[in-house]
N, CA, C and O atoms as a Maestro MAE file, in Angstrom:
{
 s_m_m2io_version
 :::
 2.0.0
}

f_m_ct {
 s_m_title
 :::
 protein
 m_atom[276] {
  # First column is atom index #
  i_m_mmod_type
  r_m_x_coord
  r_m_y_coord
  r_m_z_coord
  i_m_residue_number
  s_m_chain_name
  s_m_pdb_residue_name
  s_m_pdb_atom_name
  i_m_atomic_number
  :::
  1 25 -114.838 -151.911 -179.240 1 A "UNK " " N  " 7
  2 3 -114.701 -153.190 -179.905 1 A "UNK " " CA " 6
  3 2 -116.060 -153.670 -180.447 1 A "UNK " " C  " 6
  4 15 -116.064 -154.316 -181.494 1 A "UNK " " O  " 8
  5 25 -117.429 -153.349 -179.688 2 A "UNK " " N  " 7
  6 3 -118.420 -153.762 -179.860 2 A "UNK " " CA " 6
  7 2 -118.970 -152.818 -181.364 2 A "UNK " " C  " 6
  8 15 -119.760 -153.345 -182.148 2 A "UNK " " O  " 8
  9 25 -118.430 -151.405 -181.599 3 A "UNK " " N  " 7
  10 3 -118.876 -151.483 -182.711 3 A "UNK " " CA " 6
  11 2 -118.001 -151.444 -183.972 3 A "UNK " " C  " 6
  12 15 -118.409 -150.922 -185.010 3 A "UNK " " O  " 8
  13 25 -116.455 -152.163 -183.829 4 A "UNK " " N  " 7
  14 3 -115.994 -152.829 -185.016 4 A "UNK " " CA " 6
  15 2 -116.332 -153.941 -185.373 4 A "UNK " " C  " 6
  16 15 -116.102 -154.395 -186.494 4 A "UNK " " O  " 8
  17 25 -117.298 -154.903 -183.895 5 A "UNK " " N  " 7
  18 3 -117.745 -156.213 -184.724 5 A "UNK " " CA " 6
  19 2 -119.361 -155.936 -185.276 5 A "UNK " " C  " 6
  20 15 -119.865 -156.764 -186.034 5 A "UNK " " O  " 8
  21 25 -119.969 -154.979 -184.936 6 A "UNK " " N  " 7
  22 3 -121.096 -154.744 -185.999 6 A "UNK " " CA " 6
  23 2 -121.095 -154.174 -187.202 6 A "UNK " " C  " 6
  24 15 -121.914 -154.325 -188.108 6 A "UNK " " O  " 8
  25 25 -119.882 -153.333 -187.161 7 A "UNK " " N  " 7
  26 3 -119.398 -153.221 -188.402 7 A "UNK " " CA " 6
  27 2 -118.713 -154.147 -189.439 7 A "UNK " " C  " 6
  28 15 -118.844 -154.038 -190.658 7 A "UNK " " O  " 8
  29 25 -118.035 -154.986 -188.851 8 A "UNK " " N  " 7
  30 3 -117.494 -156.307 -189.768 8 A "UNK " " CA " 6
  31 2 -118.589 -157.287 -189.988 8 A "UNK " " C  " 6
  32 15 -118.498 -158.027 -190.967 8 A "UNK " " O  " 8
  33 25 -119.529 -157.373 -189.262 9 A "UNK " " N  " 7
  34 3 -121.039 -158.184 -189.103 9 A "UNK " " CA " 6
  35 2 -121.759 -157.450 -190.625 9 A "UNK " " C  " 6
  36 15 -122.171 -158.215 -191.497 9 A "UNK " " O  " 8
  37 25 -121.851 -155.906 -190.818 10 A "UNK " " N  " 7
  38 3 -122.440 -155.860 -191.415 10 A "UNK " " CA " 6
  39 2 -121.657 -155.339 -192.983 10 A "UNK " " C  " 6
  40 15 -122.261 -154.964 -193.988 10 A "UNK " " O  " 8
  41 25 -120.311 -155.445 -192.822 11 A "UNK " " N  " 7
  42 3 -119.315 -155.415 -194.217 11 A "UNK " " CA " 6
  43 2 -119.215 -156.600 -194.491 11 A "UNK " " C  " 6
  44 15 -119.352 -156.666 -195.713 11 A "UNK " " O  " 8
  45 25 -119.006 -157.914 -193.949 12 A "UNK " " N  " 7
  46 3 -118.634 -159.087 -194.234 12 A "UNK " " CA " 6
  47 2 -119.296 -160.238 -194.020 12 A "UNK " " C  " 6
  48 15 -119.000 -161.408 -194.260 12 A "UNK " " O  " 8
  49 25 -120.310 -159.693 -193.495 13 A "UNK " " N  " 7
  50 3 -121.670 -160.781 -192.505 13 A "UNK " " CA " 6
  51 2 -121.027 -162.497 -191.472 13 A "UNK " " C  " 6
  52 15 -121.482 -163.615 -191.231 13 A "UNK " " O  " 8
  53 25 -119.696 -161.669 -191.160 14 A "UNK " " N  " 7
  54 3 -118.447 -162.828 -190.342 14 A "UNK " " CA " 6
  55 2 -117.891 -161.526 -189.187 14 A "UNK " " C  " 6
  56 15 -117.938 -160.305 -189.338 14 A "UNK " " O  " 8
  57 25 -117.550 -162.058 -188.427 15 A "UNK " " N  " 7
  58 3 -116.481 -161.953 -186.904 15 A "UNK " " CA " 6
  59 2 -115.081 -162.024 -187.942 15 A "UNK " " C  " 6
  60 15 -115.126 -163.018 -188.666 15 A "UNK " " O  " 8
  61 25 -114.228 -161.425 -188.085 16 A "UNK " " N  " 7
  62 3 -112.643 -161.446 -188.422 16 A "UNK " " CA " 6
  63 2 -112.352 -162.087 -186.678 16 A "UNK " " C  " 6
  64 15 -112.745 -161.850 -185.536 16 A "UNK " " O  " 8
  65 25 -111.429 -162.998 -187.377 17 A "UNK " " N  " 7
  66 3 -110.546 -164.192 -186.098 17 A "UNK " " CA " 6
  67 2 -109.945 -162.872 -184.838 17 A "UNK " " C  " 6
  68 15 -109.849 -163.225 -183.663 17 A "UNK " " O  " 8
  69 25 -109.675 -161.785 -185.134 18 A "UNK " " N  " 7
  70 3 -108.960 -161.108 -184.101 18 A "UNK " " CA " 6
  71 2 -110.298 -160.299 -183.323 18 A "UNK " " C  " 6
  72 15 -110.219 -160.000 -182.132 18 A "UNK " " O  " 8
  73 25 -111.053 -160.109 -183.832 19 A "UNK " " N  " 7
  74 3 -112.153 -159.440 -183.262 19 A "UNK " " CA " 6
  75 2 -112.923 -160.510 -182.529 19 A "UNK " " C  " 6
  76 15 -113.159 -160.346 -181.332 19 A "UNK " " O  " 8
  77 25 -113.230 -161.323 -183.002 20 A "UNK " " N  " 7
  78 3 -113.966 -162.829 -182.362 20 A "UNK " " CA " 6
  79 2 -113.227 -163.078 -181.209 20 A "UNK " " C  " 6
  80 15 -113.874 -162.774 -180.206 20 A "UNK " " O  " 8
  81 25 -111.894 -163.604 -180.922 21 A "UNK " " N  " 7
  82 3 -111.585 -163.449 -179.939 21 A "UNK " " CA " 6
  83 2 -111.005 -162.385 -178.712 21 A "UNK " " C  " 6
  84 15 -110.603 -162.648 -177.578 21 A "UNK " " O  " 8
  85 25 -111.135 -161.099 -179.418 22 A "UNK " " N  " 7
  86 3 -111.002 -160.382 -178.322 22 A "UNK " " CA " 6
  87 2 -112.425 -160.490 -177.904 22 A "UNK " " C  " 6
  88 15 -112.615 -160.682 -176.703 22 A "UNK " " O  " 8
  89 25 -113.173 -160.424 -178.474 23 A "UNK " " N  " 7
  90 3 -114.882 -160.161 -177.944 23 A "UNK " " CA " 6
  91 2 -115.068 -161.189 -176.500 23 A "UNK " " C  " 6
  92 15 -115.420 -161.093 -175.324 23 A "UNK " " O  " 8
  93 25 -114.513 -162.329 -177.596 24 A "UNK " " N  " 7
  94 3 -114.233 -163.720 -176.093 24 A "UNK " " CA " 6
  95 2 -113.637 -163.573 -174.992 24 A "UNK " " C  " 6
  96 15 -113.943 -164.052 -173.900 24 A "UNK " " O  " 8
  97 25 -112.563 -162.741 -175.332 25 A "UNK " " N  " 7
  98 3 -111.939 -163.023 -173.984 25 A "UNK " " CA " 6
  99 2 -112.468 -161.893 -172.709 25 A "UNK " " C  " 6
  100 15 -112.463 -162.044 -171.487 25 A "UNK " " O  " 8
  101 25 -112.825 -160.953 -173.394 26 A "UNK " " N  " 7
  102 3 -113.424 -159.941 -172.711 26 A "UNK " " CA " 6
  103 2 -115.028 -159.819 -172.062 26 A "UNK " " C  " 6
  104 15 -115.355 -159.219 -171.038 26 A "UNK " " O  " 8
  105 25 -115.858 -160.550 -172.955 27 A "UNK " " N  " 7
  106 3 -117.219 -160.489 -172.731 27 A "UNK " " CA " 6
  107 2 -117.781 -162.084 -172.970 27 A "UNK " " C  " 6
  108 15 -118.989 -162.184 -173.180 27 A "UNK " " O  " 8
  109 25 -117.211 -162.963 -172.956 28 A "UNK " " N  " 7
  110 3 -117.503 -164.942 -173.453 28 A "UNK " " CA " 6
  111 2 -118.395 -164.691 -174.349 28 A "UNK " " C  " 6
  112 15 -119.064 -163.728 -174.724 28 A "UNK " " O  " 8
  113 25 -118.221 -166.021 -174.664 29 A "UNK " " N  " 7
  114 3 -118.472 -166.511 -176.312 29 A "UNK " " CA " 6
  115 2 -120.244 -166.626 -176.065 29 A "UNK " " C  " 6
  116 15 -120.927 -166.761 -177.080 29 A "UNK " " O  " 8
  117 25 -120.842 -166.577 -174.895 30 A "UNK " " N  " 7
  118 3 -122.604 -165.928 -175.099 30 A "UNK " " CA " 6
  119 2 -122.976 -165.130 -175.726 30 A "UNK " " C  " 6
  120 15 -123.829 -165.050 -176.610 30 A "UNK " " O  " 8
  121 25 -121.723 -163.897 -174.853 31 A "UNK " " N  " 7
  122 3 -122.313 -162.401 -175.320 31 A "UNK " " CA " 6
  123 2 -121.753 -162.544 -177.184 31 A "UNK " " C  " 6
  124 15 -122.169 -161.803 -178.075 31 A "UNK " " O  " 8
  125 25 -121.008 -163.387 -177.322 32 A "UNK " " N  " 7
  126 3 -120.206 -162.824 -179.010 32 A "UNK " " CA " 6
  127 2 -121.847 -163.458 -179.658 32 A "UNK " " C  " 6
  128 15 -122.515 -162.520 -180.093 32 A "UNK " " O  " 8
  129 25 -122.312 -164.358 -179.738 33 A "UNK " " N  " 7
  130 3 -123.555 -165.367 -179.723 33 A "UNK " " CA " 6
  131 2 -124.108 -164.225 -179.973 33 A "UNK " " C  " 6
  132 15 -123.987 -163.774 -181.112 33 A "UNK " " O  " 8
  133 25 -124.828 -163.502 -178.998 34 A "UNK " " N  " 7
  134 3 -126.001 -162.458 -178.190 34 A "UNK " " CA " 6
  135 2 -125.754 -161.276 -179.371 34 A "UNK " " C  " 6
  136 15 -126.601 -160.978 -180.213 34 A "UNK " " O  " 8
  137 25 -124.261 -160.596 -179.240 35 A "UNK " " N  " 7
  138 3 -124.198 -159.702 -180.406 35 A "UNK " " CA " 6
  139 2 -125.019 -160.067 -182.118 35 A "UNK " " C  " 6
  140 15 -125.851 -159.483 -182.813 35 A "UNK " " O  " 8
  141 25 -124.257 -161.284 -182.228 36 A "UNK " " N  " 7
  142 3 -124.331 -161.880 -183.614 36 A "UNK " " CA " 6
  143 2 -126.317 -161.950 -184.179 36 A "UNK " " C  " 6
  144 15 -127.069 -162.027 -185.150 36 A "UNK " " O  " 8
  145 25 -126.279 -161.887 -183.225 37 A "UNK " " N  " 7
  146 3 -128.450 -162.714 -183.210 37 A "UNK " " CA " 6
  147 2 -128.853 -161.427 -183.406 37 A "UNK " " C  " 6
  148 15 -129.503 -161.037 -184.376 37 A "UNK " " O  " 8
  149 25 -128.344 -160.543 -182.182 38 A "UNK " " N  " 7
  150 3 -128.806 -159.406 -182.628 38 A "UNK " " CA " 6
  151 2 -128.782 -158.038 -183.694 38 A "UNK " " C  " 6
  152 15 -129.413 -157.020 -183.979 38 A "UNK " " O  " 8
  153 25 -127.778 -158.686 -183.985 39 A "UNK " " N  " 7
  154 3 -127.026 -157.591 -185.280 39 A "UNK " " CA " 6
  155 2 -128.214 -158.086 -186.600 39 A "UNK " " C  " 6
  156 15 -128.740 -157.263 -187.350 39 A "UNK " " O  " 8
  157 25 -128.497 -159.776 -186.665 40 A "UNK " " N  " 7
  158 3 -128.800 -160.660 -187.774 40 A "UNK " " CA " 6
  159 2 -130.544 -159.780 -187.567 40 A "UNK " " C  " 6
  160 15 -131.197 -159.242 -188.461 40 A "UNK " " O  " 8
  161 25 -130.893 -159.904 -186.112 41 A "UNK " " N  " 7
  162 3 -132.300 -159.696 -186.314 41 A "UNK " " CA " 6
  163 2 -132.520 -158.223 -186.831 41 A "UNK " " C  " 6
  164 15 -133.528 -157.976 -187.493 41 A "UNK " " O  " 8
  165 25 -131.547 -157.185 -186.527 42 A "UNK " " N  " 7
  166 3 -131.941 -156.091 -186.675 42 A "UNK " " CA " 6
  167 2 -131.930 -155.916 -188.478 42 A "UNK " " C  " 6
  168 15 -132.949 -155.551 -189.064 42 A "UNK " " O  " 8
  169 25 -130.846 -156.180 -189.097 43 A "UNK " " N  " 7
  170 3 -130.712 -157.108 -190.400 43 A "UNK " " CA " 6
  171 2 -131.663 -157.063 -191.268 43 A "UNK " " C  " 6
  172 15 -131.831 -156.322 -192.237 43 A "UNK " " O  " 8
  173 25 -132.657 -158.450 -190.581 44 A "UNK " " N  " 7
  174 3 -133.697 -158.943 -191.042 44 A "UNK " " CA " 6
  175 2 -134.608 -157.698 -191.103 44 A "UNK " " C  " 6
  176 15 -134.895 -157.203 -192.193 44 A "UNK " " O  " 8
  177 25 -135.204 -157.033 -189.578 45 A "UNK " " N  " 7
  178 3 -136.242 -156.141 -189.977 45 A "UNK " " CA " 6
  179 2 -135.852 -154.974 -190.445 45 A "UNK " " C  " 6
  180 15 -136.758 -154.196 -190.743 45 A "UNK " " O  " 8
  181 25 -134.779 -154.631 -190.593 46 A "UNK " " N  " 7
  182 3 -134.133 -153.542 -192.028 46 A "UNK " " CA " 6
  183 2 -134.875 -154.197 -193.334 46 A "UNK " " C  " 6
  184 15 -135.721 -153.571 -193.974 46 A "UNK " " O  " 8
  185 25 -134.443 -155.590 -193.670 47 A "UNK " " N  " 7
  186 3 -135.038 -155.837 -195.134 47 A "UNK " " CA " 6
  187 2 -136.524 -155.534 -194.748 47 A "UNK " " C  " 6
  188 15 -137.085 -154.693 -195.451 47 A "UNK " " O  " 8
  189 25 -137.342 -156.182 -193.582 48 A "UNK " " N  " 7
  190 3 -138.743 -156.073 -193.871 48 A "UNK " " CA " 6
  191 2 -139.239 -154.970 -194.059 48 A "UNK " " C  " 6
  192 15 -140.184 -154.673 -194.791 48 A "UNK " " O  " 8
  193 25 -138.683 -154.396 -193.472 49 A "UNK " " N  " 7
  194 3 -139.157 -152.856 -193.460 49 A "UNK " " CA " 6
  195 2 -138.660 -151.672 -194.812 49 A "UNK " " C  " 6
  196 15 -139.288 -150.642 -195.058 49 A "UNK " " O  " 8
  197 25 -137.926 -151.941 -195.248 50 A "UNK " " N  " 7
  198 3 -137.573 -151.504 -196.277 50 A "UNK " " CA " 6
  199 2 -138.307 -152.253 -197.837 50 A "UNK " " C  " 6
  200 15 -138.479 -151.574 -198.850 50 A "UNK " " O  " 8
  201 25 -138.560 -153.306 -197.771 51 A "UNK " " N  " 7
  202 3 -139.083 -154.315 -198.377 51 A "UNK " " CA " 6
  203 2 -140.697 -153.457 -198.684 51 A "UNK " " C  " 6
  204 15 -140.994 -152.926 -199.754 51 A "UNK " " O  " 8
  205 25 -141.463 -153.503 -197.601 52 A "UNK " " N  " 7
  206 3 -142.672 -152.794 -197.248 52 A "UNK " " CA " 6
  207 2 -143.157 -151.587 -197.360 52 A "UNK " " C  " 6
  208 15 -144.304 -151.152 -197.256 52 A "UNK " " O  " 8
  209 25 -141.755 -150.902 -197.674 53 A "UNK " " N  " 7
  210 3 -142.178 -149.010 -197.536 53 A "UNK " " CA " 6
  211 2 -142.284 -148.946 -196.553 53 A "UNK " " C  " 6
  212 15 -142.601 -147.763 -196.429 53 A "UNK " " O  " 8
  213 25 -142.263 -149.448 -195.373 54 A "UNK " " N  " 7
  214 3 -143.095 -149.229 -194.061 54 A "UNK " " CA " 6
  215 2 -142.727 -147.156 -193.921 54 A "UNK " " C  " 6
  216 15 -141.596 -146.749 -194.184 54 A "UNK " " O  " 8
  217 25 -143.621 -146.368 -193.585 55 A "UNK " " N  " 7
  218 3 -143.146 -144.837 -193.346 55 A "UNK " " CA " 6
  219 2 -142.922 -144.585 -192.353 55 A "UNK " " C  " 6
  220 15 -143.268 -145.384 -191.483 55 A "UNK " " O  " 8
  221 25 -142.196 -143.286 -191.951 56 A "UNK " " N  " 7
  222 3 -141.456 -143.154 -191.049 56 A "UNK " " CA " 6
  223 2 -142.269 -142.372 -190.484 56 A "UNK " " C  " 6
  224 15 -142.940 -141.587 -191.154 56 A "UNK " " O  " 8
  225 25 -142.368 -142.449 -189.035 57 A "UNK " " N  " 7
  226 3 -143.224 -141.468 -188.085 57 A "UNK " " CA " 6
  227 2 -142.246 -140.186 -188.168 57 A "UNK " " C  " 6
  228 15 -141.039 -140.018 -187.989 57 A "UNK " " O  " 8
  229 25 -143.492 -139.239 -188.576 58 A "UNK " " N  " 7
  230 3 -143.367 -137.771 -189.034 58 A "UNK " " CA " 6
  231 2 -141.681 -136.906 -187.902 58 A "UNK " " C  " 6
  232 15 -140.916 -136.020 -188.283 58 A "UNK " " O  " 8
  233 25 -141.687 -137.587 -186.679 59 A "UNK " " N  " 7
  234 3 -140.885 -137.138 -185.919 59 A "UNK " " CA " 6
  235 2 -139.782 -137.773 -185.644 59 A "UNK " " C  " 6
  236 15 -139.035 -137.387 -184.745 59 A "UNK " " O  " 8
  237 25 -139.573 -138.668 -186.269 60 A "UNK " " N  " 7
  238 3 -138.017 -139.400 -186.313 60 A "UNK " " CA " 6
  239 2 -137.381 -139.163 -187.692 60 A "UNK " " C  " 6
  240 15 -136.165 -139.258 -187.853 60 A "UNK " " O  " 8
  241 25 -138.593 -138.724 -189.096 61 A "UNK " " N  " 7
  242 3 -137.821 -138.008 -190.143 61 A "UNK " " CA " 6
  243 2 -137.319 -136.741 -189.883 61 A "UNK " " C  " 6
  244 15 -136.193 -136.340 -190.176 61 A "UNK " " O  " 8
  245 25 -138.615 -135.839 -189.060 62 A "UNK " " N  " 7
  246 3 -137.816 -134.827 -188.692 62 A "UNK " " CA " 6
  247 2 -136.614 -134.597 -188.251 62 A "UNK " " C  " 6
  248 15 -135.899 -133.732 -188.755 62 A "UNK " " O  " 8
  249 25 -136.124 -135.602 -186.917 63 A "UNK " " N  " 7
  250 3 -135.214 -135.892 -186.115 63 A "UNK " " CA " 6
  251 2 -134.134 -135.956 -187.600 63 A "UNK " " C  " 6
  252 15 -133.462 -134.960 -187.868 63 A "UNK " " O  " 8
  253 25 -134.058 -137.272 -188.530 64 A "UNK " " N  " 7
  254 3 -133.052 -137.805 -189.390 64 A "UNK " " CA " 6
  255 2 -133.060 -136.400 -190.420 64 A "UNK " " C  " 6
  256 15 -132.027 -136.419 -191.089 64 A "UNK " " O  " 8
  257 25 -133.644 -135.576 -190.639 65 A "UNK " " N  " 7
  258 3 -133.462 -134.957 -191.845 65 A "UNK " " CA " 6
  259 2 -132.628 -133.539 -190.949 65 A "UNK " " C  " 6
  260 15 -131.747 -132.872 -191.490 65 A "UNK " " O  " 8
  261 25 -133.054 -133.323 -189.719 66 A "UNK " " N  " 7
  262 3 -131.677 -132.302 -188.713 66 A "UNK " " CA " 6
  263 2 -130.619 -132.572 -188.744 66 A "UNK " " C  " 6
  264 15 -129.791 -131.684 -188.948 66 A "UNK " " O  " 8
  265 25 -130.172 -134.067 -188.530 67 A "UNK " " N  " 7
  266 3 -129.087 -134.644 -187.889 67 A "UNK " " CA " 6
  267 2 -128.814 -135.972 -188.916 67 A "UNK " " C  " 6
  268 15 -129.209 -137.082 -188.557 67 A "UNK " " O  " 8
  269 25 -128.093 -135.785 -190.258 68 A "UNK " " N  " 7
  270 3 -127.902 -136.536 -191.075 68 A "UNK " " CA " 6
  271 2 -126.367 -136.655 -190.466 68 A "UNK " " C  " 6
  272 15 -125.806 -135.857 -189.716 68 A "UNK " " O  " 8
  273 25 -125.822 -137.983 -191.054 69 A "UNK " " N  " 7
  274 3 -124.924 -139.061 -190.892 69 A "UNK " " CA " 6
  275 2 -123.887 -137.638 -191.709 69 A "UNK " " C  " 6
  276 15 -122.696 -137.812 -191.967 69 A "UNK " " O  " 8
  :::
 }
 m_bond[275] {
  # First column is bond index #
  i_m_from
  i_m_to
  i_m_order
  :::
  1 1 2 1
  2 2 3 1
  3 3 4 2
  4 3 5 1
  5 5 6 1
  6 6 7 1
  7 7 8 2
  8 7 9 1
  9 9 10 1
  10 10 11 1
  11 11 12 2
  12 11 13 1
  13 13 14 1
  14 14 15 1
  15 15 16 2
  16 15 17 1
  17 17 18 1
  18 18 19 1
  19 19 20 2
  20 19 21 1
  21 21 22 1
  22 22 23 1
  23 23 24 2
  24 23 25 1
  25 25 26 1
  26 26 27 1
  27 27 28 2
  28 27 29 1
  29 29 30 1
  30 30 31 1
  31 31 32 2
  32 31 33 1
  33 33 34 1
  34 34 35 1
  35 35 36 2
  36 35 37 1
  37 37 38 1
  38 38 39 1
  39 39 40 2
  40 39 41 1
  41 41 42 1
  42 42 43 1
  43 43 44 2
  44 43 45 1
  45 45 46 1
  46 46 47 1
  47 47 48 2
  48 47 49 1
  49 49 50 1
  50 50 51 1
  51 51 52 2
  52 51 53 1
  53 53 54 1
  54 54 55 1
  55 55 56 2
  56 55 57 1
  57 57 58 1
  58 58 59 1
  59 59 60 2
  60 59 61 1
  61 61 62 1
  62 62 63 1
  63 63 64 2
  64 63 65 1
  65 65 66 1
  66 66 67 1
  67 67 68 2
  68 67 69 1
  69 69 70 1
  70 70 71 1
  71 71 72 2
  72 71 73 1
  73 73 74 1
  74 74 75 1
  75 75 76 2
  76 75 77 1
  77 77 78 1
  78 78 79 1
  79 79 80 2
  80 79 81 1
  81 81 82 1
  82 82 83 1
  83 83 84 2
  84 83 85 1
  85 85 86 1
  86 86 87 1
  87 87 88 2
  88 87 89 1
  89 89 90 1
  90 90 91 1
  91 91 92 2
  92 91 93 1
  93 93 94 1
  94 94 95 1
  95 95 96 2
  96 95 97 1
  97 97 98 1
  98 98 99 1
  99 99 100 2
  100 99 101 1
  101 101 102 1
  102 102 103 1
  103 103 104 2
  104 103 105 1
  105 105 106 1
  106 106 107 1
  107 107 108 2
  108 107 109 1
  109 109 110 1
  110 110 111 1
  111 111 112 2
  112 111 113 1
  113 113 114 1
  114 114 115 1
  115 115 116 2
  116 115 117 1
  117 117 118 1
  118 118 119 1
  119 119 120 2
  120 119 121 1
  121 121 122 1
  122 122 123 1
  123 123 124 2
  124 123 125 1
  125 125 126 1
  126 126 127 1
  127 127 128 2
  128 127 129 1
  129 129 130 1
  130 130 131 1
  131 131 132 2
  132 131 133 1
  133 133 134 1
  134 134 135 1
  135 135 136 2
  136 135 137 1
  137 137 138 1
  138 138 139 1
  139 139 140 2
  140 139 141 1
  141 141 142 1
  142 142 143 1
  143 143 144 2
  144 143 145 1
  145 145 146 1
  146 146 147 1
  147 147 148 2
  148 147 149 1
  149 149 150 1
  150 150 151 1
  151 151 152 2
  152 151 153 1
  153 153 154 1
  154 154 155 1
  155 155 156 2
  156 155 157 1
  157 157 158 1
  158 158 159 1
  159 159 160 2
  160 159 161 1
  161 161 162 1
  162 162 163 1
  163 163 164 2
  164 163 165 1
  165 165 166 1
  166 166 167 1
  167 167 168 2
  168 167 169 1
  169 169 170 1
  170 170 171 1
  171 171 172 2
  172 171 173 1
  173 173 174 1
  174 174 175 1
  175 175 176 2
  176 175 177 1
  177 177 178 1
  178 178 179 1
  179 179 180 2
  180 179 181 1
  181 181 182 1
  182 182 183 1
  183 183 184 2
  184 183 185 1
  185 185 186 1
  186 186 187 1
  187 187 188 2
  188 187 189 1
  189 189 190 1
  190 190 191 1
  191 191 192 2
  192 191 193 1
  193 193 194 1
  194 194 195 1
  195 195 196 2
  196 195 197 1
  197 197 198 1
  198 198 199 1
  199 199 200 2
  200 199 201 1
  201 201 202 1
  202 202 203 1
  203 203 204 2
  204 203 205 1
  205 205 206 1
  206 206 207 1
  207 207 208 2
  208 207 209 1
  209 209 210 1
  210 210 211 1
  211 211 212 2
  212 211 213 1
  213 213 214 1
  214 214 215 1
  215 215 216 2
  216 215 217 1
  217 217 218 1
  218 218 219 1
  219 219 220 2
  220 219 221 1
  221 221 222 1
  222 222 223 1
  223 223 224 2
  224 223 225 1
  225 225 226 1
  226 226 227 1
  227 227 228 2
  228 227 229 1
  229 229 230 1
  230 230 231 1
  231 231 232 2
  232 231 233 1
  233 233 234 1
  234 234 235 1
  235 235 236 2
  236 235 237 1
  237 237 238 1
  238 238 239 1
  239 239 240 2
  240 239 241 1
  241 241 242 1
  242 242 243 1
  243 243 244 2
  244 243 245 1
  245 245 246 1
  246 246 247 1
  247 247 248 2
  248 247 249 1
  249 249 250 1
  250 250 251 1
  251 251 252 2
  252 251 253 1
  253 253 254 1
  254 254 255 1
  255 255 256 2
  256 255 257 1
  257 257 258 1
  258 258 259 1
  259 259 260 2
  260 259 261 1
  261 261 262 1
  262 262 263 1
  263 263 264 2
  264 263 265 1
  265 265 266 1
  266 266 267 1
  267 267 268 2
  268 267 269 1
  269 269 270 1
  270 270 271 1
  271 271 272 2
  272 271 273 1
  273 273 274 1
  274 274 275 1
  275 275 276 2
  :::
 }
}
């Protein structure tokens, strides 16, 4: 469940009403909070970092260019 609401977080930048409350009833409305902040911050330093060029340490491209999506 936790990663259809980061996925709707990051298709729709919203909780869909059926996912919001299962999240609630299962984990309270902190943790739905706690998800949301954290989905937003990771978000944010995606733009900064992408924004920046920031480069990728030589061994996590390695890692991404083995093991593509």
């Amino acid at each position: 469940m936790i990663a259809l609401a980061v996925d709707a977080l990051f298709d729709g930048a919203r909780l869909p009403p059926n996912i919001e409350s299962a999240l609630c009833e299962s984990l309270g409305i902190q943790a739905v909070f706690d998800l949301m902040a954290t989905v937003g911050f990771y978000m944010v330093l995606g733009f900064i970092l992408n924004t920046y060029g920031t480069p990728l340490d030589e061994a996590v491209a390695a890692e991404m260019a083995e093991r593509t999506l």
